[in-house]
N, C-alpha and C positions, 0 to 999 in steps of 0.2 A: 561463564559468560559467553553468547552466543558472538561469533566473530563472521564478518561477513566484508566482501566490499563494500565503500562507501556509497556505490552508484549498484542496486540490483536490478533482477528485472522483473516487473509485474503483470502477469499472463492471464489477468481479466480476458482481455480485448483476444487471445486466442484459442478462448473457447466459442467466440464468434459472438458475444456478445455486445460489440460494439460494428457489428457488420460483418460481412463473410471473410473469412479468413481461410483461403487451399490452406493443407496440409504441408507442402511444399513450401511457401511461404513461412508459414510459422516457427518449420526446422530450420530454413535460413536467420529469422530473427534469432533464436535461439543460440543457435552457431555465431554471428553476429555478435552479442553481445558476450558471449565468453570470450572469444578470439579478442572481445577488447577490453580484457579485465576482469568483466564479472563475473562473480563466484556465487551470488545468492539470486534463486529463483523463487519468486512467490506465490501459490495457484491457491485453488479452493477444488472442490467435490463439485461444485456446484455450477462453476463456469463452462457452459455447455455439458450441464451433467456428466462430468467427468473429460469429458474433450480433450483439456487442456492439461488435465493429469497423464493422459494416455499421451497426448505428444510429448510431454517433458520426458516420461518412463522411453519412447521410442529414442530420443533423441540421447538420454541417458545409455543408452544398450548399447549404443556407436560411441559413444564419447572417450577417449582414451588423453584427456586431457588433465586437469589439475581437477583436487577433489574439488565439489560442489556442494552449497548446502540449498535444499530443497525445503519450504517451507507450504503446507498445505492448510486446510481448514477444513472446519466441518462443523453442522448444525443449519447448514439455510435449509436441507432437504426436507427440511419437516414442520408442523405446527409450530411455530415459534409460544411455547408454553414450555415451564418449567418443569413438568412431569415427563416430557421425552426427552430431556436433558441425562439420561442415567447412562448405567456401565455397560449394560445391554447393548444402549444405542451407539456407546461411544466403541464401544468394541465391532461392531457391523459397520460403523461408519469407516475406523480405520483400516477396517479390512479388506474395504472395498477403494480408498486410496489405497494402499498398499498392492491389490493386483493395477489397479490401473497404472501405478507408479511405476511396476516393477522393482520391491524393492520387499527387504523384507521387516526391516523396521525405519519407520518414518523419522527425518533429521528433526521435524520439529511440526507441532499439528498445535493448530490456535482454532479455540473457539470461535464460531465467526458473528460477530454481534452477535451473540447473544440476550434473552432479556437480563436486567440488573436481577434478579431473583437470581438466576442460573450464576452469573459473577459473582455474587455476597454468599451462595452457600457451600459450609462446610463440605458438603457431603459431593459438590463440583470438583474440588481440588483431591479429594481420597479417592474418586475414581480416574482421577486421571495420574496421580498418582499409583495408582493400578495397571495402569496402561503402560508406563515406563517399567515396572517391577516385570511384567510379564516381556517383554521388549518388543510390543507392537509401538512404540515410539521412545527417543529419544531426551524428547524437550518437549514440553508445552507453552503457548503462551494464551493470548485473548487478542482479539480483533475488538475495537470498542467502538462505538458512535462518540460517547461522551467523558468528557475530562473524569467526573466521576466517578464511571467506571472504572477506568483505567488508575485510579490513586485508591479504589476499594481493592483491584486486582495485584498491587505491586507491593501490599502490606502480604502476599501469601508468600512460605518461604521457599516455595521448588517453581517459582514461576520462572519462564527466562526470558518471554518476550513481551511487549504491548504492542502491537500494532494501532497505528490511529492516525488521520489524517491532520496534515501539517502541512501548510504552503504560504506564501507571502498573503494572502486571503485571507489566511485560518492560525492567528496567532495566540491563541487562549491556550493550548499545550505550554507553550513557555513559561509560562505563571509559574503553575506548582509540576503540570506531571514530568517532564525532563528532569528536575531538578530529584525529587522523589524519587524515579527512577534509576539516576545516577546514584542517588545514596544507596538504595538497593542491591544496587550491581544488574538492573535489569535493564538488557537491551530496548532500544526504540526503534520498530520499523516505520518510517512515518510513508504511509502510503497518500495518495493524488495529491502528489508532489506538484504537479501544474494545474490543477483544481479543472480539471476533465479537458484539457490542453486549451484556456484563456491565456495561461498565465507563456503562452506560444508568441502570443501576438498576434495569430496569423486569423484571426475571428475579428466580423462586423456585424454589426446590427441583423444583416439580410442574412446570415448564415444559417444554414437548414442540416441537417444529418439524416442521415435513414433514417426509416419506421424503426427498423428491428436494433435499433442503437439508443444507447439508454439517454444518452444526452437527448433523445427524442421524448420516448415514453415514459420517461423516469424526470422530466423535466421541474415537474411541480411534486413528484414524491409518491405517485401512483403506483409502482410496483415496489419500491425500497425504501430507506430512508431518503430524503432529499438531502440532505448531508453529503452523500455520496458521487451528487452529479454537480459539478463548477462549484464543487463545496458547500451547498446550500446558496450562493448569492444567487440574485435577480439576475438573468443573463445580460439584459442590457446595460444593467451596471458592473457587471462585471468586465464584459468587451469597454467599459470605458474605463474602468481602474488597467485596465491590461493596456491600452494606449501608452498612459502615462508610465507602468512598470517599462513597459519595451525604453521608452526616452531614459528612462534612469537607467535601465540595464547598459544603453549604448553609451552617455556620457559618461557613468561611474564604473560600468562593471570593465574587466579584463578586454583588453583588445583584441577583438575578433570573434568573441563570444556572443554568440547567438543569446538573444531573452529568455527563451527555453533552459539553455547550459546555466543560462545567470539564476535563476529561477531555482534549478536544480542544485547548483553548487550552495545556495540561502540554505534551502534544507539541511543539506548534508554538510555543512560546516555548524552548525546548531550545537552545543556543545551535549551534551546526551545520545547526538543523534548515532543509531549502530549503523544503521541504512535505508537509502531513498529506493524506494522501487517505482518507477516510474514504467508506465506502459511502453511500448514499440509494435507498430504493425507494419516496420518496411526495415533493412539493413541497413539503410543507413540514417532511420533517426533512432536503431541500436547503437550505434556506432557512434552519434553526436552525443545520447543520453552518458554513456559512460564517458566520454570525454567531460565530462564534466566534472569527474572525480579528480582530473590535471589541473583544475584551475585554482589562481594564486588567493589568499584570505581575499573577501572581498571589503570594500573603503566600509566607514564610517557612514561617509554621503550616503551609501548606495544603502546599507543598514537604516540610517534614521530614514531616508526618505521610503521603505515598506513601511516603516509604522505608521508613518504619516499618511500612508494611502489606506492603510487600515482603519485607521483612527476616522479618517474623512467617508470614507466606500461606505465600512462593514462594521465597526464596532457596536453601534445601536441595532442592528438587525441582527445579525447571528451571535455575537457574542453571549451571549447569556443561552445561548440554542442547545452548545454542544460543550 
């Protein structure tokens, strides 16, 4: 079973995908967030075409702290068709995380959405299966869009991880895949844990992002899944469900706890859940994120009243989506 902190950290946003990010920068968040806890990093091949891989590997080289589990991905580089899904590719794809990493077998490489064809087949799980025998990796798991996949992916029996997005937004995980996945023994990374930072509070109606930030260009689903940006919701409805989270978060959640911490600590107390990776692009919303792994169960109130914002926002519109 893959074991991680409760609170990871997830380094989309420092491959400069969500706006420029110094190099400088990004080893401070880095640094940041282990100095407060964390032990699981999560990248991809793909975030700044490797960027983000090459600063974890830099920042790995100097690290002389407690071990760390690095978790990477692979499969966005290419035609998203089932024919370049083979051992071929999975072997040049690990191998070029692996020099960017610096490392010489990878803790753990997930599929990154892939299509359902590529998750349902046999011949997917014997080559990577291949890739631990040889030990260019350790673990594998799947990155998934949809519940689906992820309950086709957790019947294989050398899987270790699902990744899939979960947040007070995005309650359909809870159904069936957490529960599946706990009988399995397969960990759950639930990634955009604050559903692209609404679930912040700190967004209104008038709020704009860079060009080069996906919450820009990715708004309606143009370059990715729309799943992936404010979780699929309508942004205006969603800066209004996130009004009403922030009031719940401050009358029910722990005192002193930011919306954000409250938001984050929903996730990672989810019973299945292995770990929240939540973005950071400054030191110290590293430093609030894993504070969130300190705070106490959260009430009942604060529990039934996500559902009920679920139930009212988002149920009819995404739920049957993903």
């Amino acid at each position: 079973m893959l074991t991680a902190s409760r609170i990871g950290l997830g380094t989309w946003q420092l491959g400069a995908d969500w706006g420029d990010v110094r190099e400088q920068d990004a080893l401070d968040v880095l640094a940041a967030a282990v100095d407060a806890g964390v032990t699981f990093l999560d990248t991809a091949d793909v975030y700044g075409d490797g960027r983000s891989e090459q600063l974890i590997g830099r920042f790995l080289a100097q690290h002389d702290g407690p071990r760390l589990t690095v978790a990477t991905k692979m499969g966005r580089r290419v035609e998203q068709v089932p024919e370049n899904f083979d051992l071929d590719s999975f072997r040049a794809w690990t191998d070029r995380s692996r020099a960017n990493l610096g490392v010489d077998t990878l803790d753990l490489v997930q599929l990154h959405c892939p299509p359902s064809e590529v998750i349902d087949a046999d011949a997917t799980y014997d080559a990577l299966d291949t890739l631990v025998a040889e030990g260019r990796i350790a673990r594998y798991g799947v990155s998934v869009e949809t519940c689906a996949q992820a309950l086709s992916a957790i019947t294989r029996p050398h899987l270790a991880s699902v990744q899939i997005i979960l947040n007070a937004f995005r309650l359909k995980p809870l159904d069936e895949v957490l529960p599946a996945a706990a009988d399995a023994g397969v960990a759950i990374i639930a990634r955009v844990p604050l559903a692209s930072g609404l679930l912040s509070g700190r967004y209104d109606e008038s709020t704009t992002f860079a060009a080069d930030d996906h919450r820009s260009f990715n708004r309606h689903g143009e370059a990715f899944d729309v799943g992936e940006t404010f979780s699929g919701v309508e942004f205006e409805a969603g800066v209004a469900a996130a009004r009403e989270f922030s009031a719940l978060a401050r009358e029910h959640g722990p005192e002193g706890a930011t919306p954000a911490q409250v938001a984050l600590a929903w996730v990672a107390q989810q019973p299945g859940v292995t770990t929240v990776i939540p973005g950071a692009r400054s030191v110290e919303q590293a430093r609030a994120n894993a504070a969130a792994m300190t705070l106490p169960p959260l009430g009942s109130e604060l529990l039934d009243g996500v559902r009920e914002l679920y139930d009212r926002y988002f149920r009819a519109a995404i739920h049957d989506r993903w």
